[in-house]
Each structure stands twice: as C-alpha cells, then as structure tokens.
N, C-alpha and C positions, 0 to 999 in steps of 0.2 A: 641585424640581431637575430641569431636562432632562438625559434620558437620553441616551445617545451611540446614532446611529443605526449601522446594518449592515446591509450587503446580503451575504447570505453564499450564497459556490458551494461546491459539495459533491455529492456523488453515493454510496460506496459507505460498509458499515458504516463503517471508516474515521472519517468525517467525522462520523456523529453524534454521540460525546461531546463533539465541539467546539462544536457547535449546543445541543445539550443545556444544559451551561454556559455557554453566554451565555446562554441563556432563562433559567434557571432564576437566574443573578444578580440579575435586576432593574437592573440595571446600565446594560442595553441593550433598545432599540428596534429588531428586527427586522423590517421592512416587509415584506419580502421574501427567500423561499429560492429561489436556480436550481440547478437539478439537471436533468440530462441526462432524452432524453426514455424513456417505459417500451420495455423491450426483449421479444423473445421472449426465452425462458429454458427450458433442459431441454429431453429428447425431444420434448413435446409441444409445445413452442415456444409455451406461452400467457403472454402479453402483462403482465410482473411492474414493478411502477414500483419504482423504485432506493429503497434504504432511507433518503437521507436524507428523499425524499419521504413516504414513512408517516410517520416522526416528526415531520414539520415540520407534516403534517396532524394529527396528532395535538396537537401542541403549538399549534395555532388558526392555524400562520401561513401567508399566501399563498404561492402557489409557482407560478412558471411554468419550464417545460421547450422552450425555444428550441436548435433545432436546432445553427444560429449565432451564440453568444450577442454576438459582437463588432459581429455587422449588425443582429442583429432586440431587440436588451435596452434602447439606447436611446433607441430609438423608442415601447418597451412600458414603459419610466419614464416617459416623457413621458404616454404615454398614462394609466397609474395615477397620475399626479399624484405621483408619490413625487420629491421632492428630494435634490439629490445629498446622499448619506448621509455621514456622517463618514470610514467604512472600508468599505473592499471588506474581504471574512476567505472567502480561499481556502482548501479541504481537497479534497485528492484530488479536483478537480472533471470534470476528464478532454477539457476543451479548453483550448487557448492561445489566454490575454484578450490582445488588442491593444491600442493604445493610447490609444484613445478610451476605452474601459471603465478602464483603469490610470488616467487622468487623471480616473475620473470622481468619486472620494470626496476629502472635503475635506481628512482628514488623512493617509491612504496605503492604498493596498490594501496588505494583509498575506495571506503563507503559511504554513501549517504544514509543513512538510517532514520525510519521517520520516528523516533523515540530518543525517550535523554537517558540515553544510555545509565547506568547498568538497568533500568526499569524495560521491559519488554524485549530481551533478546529475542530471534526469532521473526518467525513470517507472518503476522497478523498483530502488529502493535498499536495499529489506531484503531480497527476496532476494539482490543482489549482496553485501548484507556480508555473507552468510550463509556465501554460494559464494566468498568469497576469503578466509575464514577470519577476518574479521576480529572482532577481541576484545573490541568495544566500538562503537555506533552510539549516536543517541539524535537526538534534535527538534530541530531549527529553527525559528524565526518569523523571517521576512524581510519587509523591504520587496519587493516584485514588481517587476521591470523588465521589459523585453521577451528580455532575452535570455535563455536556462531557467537556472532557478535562479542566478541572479548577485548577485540583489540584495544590500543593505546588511542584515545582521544585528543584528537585534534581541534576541534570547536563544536559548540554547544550552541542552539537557540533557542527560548523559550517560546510557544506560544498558546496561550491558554483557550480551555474546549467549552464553548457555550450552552446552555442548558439545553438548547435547540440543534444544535452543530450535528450533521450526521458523519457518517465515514466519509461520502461522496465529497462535502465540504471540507471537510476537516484534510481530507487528501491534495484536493485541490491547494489550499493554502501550502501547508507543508514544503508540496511539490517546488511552487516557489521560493518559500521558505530557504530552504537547502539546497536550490541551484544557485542561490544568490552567496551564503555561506560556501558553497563549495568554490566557487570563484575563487572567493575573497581569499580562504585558505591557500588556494593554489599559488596563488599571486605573491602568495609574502613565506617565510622561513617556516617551516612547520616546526611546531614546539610539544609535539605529543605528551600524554599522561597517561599514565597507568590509568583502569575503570577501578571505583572504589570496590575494592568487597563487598562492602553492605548495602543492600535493596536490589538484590538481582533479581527480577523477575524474566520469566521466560514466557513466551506463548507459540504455539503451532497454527501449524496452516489450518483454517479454516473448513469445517464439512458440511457436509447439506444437514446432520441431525442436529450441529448445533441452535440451528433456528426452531427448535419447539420450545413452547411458553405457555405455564401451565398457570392461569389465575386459580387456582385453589391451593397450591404451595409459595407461589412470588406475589411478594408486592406490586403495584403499579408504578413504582421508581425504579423496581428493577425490570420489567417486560418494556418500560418507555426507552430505557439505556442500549435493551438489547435489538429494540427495532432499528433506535438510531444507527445503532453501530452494524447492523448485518442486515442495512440497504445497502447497496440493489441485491446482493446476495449474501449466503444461500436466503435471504428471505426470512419473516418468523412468521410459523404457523402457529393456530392458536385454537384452540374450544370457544364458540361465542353461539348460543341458541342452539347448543343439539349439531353446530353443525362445524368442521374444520373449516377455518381462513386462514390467508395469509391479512397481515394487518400492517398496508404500505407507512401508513401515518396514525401519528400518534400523540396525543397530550397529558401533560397533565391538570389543566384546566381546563373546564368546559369549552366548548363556543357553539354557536349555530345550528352545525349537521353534526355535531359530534356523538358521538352511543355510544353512553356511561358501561363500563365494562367490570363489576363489582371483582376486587382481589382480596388475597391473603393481607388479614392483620385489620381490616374494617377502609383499605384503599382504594382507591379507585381509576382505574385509568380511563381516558375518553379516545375515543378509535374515532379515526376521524376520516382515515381510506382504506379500504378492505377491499379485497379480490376471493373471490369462490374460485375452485381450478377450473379452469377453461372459463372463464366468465373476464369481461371488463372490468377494469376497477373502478369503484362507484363511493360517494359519499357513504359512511359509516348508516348514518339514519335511514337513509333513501335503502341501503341495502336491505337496513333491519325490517322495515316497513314491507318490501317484497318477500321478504322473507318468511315472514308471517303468512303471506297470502294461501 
C-alpha cells in the first residue's frame, strides 16, 4: 500500500510532536523536513539548529533550512527529485508560504494552529488567550490560504486554560493536542468548512516592550494574566520599591514568601519570584527584605 507523502515545515519545540506522529505512524512518507536556518542563541551567541531539525535528523529524515522558502524550495524539489507530495503539514514554521508553495501538494497544505479558529489569527495566540482571560482555547487544522489563518476548517479541539496555566504549559499541552488531531484528520476524508465571520480576532508576534506592567493603571488580574502568558519571554517588568523587576511568578492569593504588590482599583497582586537585571532570581520577600537593606 502507498503511503501518503509529506513535506512538513516546522521549526520550534512546538512542532515536533506533530512530526513525531506522522513518522512514527507508518502511515506517511516524509521526503523532506524545512525548518528555518540554525540561529545564534544565549549570551554566547553559538550557532543552535531549531529543534525540529535534531529530531527530523534523528528520525533519518532529510532537511533543508532555506532562508526564503517561497523562492529557493521549488527549485530544491526540483533539484532532489522529490514530486509534488500529497500535503504540505505546516507547524509553527515561522515564514509566510506563498502561493506557489500552497499550490504545490496534491491534496492541500494543511496547519496546525494553536487557537479555535476565527479567535487569534496570527503568531502569538496562546499568549493572547492567556492575556484576555480567556476560559477556553485549543487546535485547529486548516486548509492554508494566503491570507493568515483564514483558511477552511478542517477539525477543532477544545481545551480549556487554567487560572494557574502559563504559555510554557499551555504550549506544551496543545503541542500534543494537535499532533494527535492532525493524525486523526489525515487519516480519514477531509471535510473542510468555511471560518465563521464573526469573532475574528487577530494578534502579532510578540516584542520585548510588551512585557511592562504598570500597578497604578492595571489590576492584579490583569499583571497576573500577562506574567502567565509572557513566560519565559520577553518577560514583564514591573515598578516594585523604587526599583525595576522582572516578576518570574505570580499570585493572586497570598502564601508564605509571597510580597503583596498594592494595584489599580483597591487589588492586589502577590509576586512571589522576582529577578533584578543581572541578579538571580529569588523569593518575592527574601528580595524585598534585601532590598531594604
């Protein structure tokens, strides 16, 4: 029985449990992984290839890392002799395919999207439900069109965001989430849908200034949403005693080491790990305590 081919883009952890199970189905014929090219990384800026690349080497398969995948990927098919594949299978890949690449599998490029579609088009959608409080996110598989995230829907999963949940977690989950859904879709008739019209939200990629947080205009509901959501980065800095922190963790009930953090509206948040720049990070109190010194 021939296997259904796949060209799959991907770049951050993200994306390899979606790579993972397609390999490991037997299901699929994987010619090729593209994943962005290896970057500097850390202080020392030495030269790290994206992780779906280790796994896709690990897992025996080819991989090239094209700068411009829309101009130079055609011509590097052509070149490796690979035929148009059944499915493009987009995850987190971190460029916009045009339309030459969109037209170029026989039965549809497909995405993973970590949002329930039309809510969070766009490159930062777990953090956004994170930061707008929302009570419930979860995966998408879409057909791909040119416009971001518009395409026709192919399956849905819900799964809802804990008061505690941060991006890191809520990524994690997901990640599985939607390589298991992505499977599933693959495996049986795709029966796509139009995205509704109404509740399109959109969000952008993420900057280093969105992490400031100012307790004399926000509540402690909302400095607690945006810590969760923009761990590990960019991080939220904050005003606390005269002095800038970042403020790793965060509550909205007391406990033990935690320093009550007075906000807008008579709220209060309790910071419960803080880092000063260049300094370790230390329990909220134990900080406060030095602090004073």
């Amino acid at each position: 029985m021939q296997r259904t081919s796949v060209i799959f883009f991907g770049t951050p952890l993200f994306a390899c449990p979606s790579l993972e199970r397609l390999h490991a189905s037997g299901a699929f014929h994987i010619p090729l992984v593209v994943t962005q090219p290896d970057r500097p990384v850390g202080r020392k800026q030495l030269l790290t290839a994206p992780p779906v690349k280790i796994l896709a080497q690990r897992l025996g398969l080819s991989v090239c890392q094209p700068s411009e995948p829309s101009k130079e990927l055609p011509s590097l098919l052509e070149a490796l002799q690979i035929a148009r594949p059944d499915f493009l299978v987009v995850v987190a890949y971190g460029h916009i395919l045009r339309k030459p690449l969109l037209e170029l599998p026989r039965v549809a490029p497909v995405n993973v999207h970590a949002s329930l579609l039309p809510r969070w088009r766009g490159a930062s959608p777990i953090e956004h439900a994170i930061m707008m409080g929302d009570g419930t996110t979860g995966v998408t598989i879409q057909i791909m069109v040119e416009a971001l995230d518009a395409g026709p829907i192919l399956a849905q999963q819900e799964s809802p965001i804990g008061e505690h949940d941060t991006t890191s977690m809520l990524r994690e989950r997901l990640s599985s989430l939607g390589a298991e859904l992505l499977l599933h879709t693959l495996l049986h008739p795709l029966t796509p849908k139009a995205q509704p019209q109404e509740g399109v939200t959109t969000c952008m990629k993420l900057r280093k200034d969105d992490g400031h947080a100012d307790p004399l205009t926000m509540e402690a509901m909302h400095i607690d949403r945006l810590v969760r959501a923009l761990s590990p980065w960019p991080g939220v800095t904050c005003p606390v005693q005269g002095k800038t922190i970042k403020i790793l963790r965060a509550a909205l009930a007391p406990s033990a080491l935690s320093l009550p953090l007075p906000c807008a509206k008579g709220s209060i948040l309790y910071l419960e790990t803080v880092q000063e720049p260049g300094r370790k990070p230390l329990p909220a109190l134990e900080w406060s305590r030095g602090a004073r010194l």
